[in-house]
Every structure is written in structure tokens, then in C-alpha cells.
DSSP file (Angstrom, degrees, kcal/mol; ACC not computed):
  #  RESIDUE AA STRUCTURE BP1 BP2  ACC     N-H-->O    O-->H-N    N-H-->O    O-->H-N    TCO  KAPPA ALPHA  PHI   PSI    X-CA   Y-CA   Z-CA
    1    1 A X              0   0    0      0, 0.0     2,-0.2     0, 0.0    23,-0.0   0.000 360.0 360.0 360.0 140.4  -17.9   -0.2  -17.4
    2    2 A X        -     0   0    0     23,-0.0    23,-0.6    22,-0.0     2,-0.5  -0.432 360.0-154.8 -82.5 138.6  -14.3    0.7  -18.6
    3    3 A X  E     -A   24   0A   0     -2,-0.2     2,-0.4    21,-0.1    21,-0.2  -0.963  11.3-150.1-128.1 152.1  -11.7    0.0  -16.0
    4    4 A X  E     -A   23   0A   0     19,-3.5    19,-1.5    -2,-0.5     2,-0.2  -0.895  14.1-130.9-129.0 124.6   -8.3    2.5  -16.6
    5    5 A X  E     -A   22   0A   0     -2,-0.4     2,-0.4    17,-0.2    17,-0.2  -0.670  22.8-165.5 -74.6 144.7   -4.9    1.1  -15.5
    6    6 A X  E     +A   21   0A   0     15,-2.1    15,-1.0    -2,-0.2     2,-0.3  -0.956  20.8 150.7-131.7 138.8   -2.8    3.6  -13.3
    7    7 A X        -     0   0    0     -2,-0.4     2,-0.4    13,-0.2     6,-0.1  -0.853  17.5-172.4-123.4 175.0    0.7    3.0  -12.8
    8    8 A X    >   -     0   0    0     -2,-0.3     3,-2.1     4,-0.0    -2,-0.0  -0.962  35.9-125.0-168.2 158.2    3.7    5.3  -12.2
    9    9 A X  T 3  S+     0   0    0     -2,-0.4     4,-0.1     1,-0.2    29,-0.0   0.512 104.0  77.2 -74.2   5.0    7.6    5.3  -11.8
   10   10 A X  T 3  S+     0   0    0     51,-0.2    28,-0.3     2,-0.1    -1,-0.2   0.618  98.5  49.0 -76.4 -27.9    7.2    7.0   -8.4
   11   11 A X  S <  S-     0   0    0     -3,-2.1     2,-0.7    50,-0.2    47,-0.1  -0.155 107.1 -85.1-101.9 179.9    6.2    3.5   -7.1
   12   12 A X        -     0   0    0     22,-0.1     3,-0.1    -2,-0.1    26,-0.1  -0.905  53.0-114.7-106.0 139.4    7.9    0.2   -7.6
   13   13 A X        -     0   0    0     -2,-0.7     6,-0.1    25,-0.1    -4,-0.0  -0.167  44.1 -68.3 -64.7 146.7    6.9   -1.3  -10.7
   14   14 A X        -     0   0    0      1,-0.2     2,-1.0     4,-0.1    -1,-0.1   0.198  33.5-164.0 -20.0 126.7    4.9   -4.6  -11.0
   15   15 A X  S    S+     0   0    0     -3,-0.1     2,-0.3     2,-0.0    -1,-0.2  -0.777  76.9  10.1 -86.4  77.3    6.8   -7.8   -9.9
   16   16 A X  S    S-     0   0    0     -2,-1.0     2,-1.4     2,-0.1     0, 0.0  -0.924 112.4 -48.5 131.6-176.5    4.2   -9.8  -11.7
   17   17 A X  S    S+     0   0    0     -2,-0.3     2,-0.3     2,-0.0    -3,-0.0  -0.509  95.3  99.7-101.7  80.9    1.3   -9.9  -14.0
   18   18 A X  S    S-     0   0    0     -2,-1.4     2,-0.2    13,-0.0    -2,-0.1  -0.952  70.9-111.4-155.5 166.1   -0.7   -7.0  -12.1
   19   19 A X        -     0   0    0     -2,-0.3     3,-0.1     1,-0.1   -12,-0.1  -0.639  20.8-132.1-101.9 152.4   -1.5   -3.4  -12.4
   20   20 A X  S    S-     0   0    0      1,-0.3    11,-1.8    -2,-0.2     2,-0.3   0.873  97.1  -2.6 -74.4 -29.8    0.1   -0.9   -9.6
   21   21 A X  E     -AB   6  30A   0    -15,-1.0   -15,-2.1     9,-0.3    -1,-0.3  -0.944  66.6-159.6-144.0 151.9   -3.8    0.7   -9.4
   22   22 A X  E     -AB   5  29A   0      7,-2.5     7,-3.5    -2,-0.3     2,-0.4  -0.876   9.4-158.5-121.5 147.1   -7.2   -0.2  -11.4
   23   23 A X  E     -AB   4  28A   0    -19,-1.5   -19,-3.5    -2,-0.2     2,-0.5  -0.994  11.8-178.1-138.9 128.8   -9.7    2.2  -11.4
   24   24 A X  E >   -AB   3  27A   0      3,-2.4     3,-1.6    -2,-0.4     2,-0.7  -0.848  64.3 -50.1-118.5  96.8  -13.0    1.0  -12.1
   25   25 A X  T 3  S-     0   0    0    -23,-0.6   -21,-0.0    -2,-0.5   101,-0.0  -0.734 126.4 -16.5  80.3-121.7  -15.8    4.2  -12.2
   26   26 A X  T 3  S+     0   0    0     -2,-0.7   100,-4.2   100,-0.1     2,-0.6   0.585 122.5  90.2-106.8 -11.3  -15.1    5.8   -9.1
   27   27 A X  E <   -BC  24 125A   0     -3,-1.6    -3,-2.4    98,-0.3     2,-0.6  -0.721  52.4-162.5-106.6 136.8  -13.2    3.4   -7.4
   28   28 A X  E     -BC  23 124A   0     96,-2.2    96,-1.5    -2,-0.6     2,-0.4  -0.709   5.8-158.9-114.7 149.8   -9.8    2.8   -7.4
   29   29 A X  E     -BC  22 123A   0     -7,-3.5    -7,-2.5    -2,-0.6     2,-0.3  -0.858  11.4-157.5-108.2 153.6   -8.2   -0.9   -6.2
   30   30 A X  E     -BC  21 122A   0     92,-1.2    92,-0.7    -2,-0.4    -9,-0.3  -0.990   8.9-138.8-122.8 107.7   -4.8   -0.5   -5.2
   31   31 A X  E     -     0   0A   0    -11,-1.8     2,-0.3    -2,-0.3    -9,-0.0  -0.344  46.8 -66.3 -71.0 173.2   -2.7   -3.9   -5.4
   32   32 A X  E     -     0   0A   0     89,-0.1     2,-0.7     1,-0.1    89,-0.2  -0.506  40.5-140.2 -81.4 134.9   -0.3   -4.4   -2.5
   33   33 A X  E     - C   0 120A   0     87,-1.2    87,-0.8    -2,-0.3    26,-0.1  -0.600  15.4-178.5 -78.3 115.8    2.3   -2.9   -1.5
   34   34 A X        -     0   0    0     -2,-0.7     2,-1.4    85,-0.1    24,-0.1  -0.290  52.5 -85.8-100.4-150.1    5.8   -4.2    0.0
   35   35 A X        +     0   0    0     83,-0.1     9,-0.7    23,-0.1     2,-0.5  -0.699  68.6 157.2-100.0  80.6    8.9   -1.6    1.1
   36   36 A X  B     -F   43   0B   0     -2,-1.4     2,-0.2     7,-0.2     7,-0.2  -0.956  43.1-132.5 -72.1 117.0   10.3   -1.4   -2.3
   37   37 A X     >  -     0   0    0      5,-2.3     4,-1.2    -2,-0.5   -26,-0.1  -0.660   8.1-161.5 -51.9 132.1   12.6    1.7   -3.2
   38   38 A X  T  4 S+     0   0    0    -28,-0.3    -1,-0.2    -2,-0.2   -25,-0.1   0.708  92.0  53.2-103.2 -25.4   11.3    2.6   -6.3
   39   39 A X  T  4 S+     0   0    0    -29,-0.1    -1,-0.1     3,-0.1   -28,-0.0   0.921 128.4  19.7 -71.3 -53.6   15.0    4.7   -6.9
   40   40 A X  T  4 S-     0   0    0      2,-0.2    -2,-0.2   -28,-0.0     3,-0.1   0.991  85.1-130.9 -58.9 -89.4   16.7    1.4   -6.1
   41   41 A X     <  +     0   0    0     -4,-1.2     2,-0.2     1,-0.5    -3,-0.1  -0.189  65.7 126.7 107.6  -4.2   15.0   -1.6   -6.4
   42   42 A X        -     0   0    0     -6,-0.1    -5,-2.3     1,-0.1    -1,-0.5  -0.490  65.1-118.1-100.8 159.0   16.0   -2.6   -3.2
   43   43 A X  B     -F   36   0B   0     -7,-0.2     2,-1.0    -2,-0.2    -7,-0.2  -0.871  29.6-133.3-109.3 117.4   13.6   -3.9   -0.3
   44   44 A X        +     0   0    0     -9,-0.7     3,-0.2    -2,-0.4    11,-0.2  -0.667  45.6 151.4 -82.7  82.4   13.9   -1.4    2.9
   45   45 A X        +     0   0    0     -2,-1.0    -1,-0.2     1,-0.1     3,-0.1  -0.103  17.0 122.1 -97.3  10.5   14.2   -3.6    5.6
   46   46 A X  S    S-     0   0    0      1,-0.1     2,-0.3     2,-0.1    -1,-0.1   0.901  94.1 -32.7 -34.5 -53.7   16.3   -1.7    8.5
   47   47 A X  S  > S-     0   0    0     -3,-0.2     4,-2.2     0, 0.0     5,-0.2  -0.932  73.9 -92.0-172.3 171.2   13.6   -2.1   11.0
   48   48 A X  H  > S+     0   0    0     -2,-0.3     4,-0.9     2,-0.2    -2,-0.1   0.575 118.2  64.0 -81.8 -11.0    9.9   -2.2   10.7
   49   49 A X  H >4 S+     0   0    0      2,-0.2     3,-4.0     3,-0.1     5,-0.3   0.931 108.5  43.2 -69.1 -86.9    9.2    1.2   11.2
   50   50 A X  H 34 S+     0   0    0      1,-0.4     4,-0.3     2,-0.2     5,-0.3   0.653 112.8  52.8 -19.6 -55.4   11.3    2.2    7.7
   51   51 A X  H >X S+     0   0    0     -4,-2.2     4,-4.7     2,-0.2     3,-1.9   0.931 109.3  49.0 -58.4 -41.1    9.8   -0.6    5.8
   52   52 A X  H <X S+     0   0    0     -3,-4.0     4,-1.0    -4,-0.9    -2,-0.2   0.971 108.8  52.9 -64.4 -50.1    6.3    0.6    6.8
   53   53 A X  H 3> S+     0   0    0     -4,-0.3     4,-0.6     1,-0.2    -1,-0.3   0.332 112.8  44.8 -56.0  12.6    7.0    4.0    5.8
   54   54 A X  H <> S+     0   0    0     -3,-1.9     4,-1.3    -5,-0.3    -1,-0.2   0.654 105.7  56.7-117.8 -34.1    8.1    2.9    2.7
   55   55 A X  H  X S+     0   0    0     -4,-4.7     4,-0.7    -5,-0.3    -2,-0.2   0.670 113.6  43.1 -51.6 -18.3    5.3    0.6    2.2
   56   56 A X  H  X S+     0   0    0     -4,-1.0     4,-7.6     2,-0.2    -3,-0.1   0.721 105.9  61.9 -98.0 -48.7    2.9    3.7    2.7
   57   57 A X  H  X S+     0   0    0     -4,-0.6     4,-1.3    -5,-0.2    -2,-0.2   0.724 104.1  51.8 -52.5 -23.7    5.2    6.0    0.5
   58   58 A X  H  X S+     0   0    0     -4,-1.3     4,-1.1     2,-0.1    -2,-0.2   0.951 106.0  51.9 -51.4 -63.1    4.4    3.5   -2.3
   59   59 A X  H  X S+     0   0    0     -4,-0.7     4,-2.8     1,-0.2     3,-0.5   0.916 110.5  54.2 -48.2 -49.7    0.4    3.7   -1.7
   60   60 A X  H  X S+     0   0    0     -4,-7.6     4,-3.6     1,-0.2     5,-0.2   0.920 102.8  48.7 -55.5 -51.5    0.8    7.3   -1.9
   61   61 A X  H  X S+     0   0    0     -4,-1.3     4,-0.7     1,-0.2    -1,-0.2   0.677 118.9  43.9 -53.1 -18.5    2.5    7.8   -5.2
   62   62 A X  H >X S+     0   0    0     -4,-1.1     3,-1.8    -3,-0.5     4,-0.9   0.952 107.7  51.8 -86.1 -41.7    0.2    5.7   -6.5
   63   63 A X  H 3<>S+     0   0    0     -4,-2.8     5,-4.1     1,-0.3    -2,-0.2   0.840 114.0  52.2 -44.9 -39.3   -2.6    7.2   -4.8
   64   64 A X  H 3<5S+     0   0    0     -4,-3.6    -1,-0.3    -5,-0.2    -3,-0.2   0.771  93.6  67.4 -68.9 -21.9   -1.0   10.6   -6.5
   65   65 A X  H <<5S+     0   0    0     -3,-1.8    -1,-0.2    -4,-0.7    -2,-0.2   0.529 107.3  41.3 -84.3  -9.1   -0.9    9.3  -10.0
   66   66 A X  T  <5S-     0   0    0     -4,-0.9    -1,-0.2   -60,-0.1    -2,-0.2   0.308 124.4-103.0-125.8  10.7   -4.8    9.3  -10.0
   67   67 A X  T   5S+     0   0    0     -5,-0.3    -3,-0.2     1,-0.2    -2,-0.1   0.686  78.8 104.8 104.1   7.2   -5.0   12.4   -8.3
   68   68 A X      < -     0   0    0     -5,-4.1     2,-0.2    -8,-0.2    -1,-0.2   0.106  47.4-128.8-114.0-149.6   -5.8   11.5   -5.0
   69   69 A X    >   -     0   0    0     -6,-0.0     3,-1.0    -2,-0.0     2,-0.5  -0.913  41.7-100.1-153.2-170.1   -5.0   10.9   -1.1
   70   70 A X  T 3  S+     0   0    0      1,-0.4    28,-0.2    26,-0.2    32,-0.0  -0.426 116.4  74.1 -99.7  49.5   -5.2    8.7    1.9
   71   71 A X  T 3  S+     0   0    0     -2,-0.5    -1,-0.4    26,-0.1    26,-0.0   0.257  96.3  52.6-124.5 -13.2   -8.2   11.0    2.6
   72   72 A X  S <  S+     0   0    0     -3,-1.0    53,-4.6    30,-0.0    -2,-0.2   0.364  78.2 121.7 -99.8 -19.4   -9.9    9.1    0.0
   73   73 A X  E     +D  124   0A   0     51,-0.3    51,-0.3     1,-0.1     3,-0.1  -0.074  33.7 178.7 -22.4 119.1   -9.3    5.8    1.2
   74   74 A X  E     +     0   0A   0     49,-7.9    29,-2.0     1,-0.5     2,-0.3   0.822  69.2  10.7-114.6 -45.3  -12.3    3.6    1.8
   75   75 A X  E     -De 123 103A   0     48,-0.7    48,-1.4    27,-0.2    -1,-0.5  -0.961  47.2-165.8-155.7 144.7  -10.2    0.1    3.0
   76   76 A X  E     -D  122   0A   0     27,-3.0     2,-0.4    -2,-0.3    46,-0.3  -0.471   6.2-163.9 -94.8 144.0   -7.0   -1.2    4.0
   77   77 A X        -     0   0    0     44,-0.6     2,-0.4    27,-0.2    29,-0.2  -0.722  20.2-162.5-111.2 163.7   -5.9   -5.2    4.3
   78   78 A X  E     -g  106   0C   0     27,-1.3    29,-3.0    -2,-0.4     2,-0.4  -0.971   7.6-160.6-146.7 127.0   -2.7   -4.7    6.3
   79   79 A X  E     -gH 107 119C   0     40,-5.6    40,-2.9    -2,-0.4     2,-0.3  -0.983   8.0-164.7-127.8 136.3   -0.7   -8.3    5.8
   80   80 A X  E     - H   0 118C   0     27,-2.6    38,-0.2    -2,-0.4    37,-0.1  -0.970  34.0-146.6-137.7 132.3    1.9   -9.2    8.1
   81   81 A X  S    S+     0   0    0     36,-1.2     2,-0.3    -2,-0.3    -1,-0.1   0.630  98.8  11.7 -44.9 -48.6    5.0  -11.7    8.5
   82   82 A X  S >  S-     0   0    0     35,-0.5     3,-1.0    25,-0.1     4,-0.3  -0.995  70.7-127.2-143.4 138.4    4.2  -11.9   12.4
   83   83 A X  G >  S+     0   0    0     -2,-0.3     3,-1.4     1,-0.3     4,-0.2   0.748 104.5  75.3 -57.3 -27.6    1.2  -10.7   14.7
   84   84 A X  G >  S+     0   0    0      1,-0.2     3,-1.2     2,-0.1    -1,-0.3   0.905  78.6  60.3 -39.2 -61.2    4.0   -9.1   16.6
   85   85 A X  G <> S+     0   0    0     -3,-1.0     4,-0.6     1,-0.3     5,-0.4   0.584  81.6  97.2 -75.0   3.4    4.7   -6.4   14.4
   86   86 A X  H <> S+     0   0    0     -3,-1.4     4,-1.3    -4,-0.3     3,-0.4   0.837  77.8  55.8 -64.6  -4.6    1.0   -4.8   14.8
   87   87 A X  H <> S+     0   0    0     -3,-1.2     4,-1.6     1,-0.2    -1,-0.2   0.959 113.0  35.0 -96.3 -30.4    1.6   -2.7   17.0
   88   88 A X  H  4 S+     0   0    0     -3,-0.4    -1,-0.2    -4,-0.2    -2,-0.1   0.047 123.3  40.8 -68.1   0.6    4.2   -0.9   15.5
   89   89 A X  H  X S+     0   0    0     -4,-0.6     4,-4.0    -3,-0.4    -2,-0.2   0.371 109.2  57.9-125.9 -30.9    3.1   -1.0   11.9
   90   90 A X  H  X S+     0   0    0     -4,-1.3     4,-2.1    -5,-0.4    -2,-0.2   0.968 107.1  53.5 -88.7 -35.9   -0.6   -0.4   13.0
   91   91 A X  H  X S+     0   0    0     -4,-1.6     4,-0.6    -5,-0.3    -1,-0.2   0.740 115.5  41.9 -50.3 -31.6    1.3    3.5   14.9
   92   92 A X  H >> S+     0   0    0      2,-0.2     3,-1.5     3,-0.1     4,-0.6   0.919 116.3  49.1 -70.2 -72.4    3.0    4.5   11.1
   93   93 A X  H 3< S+     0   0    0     -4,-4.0    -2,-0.2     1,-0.3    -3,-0.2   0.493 101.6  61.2 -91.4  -6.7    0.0    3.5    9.5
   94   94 A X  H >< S+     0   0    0     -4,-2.1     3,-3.7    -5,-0.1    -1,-0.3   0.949  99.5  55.5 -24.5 -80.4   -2.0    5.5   11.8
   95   95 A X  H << S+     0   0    0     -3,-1.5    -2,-0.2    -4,-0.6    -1,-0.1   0.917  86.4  76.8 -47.6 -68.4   -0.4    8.9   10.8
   96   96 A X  T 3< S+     0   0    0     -4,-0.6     2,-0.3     2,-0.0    -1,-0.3   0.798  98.1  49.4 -23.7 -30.8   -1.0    8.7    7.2
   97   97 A X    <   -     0   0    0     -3,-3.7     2,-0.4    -4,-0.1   -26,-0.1  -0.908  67.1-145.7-136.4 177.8   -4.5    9.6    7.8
   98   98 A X        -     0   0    0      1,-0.3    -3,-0.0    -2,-0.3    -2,-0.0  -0.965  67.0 -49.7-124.1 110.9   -6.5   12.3    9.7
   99   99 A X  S    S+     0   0    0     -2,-0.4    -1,-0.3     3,-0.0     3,-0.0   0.711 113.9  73.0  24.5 142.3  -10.0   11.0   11.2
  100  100 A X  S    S-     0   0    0     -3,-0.1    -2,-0.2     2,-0.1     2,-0.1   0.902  77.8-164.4  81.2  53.6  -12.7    8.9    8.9
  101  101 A X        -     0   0    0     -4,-0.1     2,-0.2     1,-0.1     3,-0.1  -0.407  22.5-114.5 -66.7 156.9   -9.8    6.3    9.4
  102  102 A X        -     0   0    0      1,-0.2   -27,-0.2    -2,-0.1   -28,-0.1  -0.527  35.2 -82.4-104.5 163.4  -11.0    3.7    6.4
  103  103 A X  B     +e   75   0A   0    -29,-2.0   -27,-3.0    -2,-0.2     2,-0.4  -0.196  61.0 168.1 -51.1 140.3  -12.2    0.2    7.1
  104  104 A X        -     0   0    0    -29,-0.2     2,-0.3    -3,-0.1   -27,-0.2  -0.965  30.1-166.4-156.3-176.1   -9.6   -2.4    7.6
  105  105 A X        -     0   0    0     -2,-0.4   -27,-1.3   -29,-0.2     2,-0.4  -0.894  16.5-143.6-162.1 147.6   -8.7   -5.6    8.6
  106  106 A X  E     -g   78   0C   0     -2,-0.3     2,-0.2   -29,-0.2   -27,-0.2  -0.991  11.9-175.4-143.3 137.4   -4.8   -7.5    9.4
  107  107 A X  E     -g   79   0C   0    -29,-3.0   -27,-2.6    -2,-0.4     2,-0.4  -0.449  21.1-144.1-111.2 164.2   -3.8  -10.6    8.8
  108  108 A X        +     0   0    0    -29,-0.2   -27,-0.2    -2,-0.2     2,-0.2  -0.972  33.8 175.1-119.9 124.4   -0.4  -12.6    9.7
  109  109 A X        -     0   0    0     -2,-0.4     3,-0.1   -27,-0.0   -30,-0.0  -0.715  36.9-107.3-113.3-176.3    0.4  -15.0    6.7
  110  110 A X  S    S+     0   0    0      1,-0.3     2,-0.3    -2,-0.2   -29,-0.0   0.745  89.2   8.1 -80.8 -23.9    3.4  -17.1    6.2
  111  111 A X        -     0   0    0    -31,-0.0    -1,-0.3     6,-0.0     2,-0.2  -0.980  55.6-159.0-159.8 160.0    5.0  -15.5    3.9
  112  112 A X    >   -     0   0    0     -2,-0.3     3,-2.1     4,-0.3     2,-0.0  -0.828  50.1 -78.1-140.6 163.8    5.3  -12.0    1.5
  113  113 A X  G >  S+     0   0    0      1,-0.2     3,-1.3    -2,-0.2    -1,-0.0  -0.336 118.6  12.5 -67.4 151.3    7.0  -11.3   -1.8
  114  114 A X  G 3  S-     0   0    0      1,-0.3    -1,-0.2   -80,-0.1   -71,-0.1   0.714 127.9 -75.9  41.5  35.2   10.8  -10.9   -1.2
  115  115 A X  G <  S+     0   0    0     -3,-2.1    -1,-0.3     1,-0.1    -2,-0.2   0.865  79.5 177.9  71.2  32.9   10.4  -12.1    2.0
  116  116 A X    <   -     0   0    0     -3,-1.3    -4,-0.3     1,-0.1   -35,-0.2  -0.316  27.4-146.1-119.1 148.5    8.9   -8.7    2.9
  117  117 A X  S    S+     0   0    0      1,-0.3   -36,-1.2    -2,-0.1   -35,-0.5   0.683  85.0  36.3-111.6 -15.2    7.5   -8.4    6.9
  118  118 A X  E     +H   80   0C   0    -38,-0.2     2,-0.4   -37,-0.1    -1,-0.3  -0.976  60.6 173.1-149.2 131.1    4.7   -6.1    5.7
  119  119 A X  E     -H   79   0C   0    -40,-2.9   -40,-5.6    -2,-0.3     2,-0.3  -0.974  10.1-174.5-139.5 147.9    2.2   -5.6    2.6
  120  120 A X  E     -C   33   0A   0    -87,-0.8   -87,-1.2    -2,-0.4   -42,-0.2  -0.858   7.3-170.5-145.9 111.5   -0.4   -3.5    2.4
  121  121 A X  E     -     0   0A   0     -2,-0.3   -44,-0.6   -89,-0.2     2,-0.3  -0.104  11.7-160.0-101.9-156.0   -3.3   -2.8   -0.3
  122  122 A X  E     -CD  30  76A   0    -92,-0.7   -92,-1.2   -46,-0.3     2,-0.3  -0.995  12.2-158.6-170.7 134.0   -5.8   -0.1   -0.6
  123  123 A X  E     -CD  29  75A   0    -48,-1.4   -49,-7.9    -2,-0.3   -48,-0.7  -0.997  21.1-176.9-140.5 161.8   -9.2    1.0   -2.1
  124  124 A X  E     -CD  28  73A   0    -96,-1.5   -96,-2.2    -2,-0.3     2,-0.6  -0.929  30.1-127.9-153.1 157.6  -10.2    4.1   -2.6
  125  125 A X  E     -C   27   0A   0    -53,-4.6   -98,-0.3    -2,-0.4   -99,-0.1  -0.837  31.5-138.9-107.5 110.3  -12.9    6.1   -3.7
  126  126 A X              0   0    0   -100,-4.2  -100,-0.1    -2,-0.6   -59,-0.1   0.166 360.0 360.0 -46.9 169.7  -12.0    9.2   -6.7
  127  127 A X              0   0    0    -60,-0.0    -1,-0.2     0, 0.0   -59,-0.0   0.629 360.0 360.0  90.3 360.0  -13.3   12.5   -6.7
């Protein structure tokens, strides 16, 4: 099976040796996302609501550059800097979708790229 890279300038581009999306068949893997301005460069860190919406505005544009939506969504990892901030990360990331919420699971690690308080990847089904 052929697997199709998707990236787009809508998003922030790789910090690393990774693809923004793979799509393998029907499914597309979404690497994680932190609150990068893709306009900037800079990581949108006011307070945790902003960073989340920005972390989610990432997922989408990618999600959009193959054509899709968070209606398409199969699973989530939600990674976060402190167990604290679920409650407040887990209410943004709520809104992004409409019932048939996808499988998920969140973790607290020790650290995120650029020092980043929330990262969040994605699979997703085409089609």
C-alpha cells in the first residue's frame, strides 16, 4: 500500500524529520500538534485556552489539506505539560466536534517541543 504525504503552509511546518499528515489507504495519521502560528512562527502561549485553540486550528488545516474534518476523526492522544490543565483544554477540545466524539486518551508528560503546555495528534478516517 502507497502511503501519500500531506502537508500545508496553513499549518506550522515540520520542526523535525516528520510529515504534518500521512495518509495510508483511507486513513490518515496526523503527527502532533503544538500552538504554533503558522503566520509567525511564534508559540501562542497567552493562557491555555489560546494555545489550545491554536493547537486545534493546526489539526484542522491539516485535516483541510486532505479534504477533510474533525467529523472524520477516529482518535485523539491529547498530551499535556500538567494534569491540571485537563479541564480546561479537555472544554476547547470538546467544541471542535459535534457527537461520535472520537476515541481518545491524555497523558501528562514532562516535557513538549518548545516547551509547549499542550500537544495533540489525530487519526482520521478519509472519505
Amino acid at each position: 500500500m502507497e502511503k501519500k504525504i500531506i502537508n500545508t503552509t496553513d499549518a506550522p511546518a515540520p520542526i523535525g524529520p516528520y510529515s504534518q499528515a500521512v495518509q495510508v489507504g483511507q486513513m490518515l495519521f496526523l503527527s502532533g500538534q503544538v500552538a504554533i502560528n503558522p503566520q509567525t512562527g511564534n508559540l501562542e502561549t497567552a493562557d491555555i485556552q489560546t494555545e489550545t485553540h491554536q493547537v486545534m486550528h493546526n489539526l484542522k488545516a491539516v485535516l483541510q489539506s486532505a479534504g477533510i474534518d474533525f467529523s472524520h476523526v477516529v482518535k485523539t492522544t491529547i498530551f499535556l505539560s500538567d494534569m491540571a490543565l485537563f479541564s480546561s483544554v479537555n472544554e476547547l477540545y470538546g467544541k471542535y466536534f459535534t457527537g461520535n466524539f472520537p476515541a481518545r486518551e491524555t497523558v501528562a508528560v514532562k516535557t513538549l517541543p518548545k516547551n509547549a503546555n499542550v500537544e495533540i495528534s489525530m487519526i482520521a478516517i478519509l472519505g
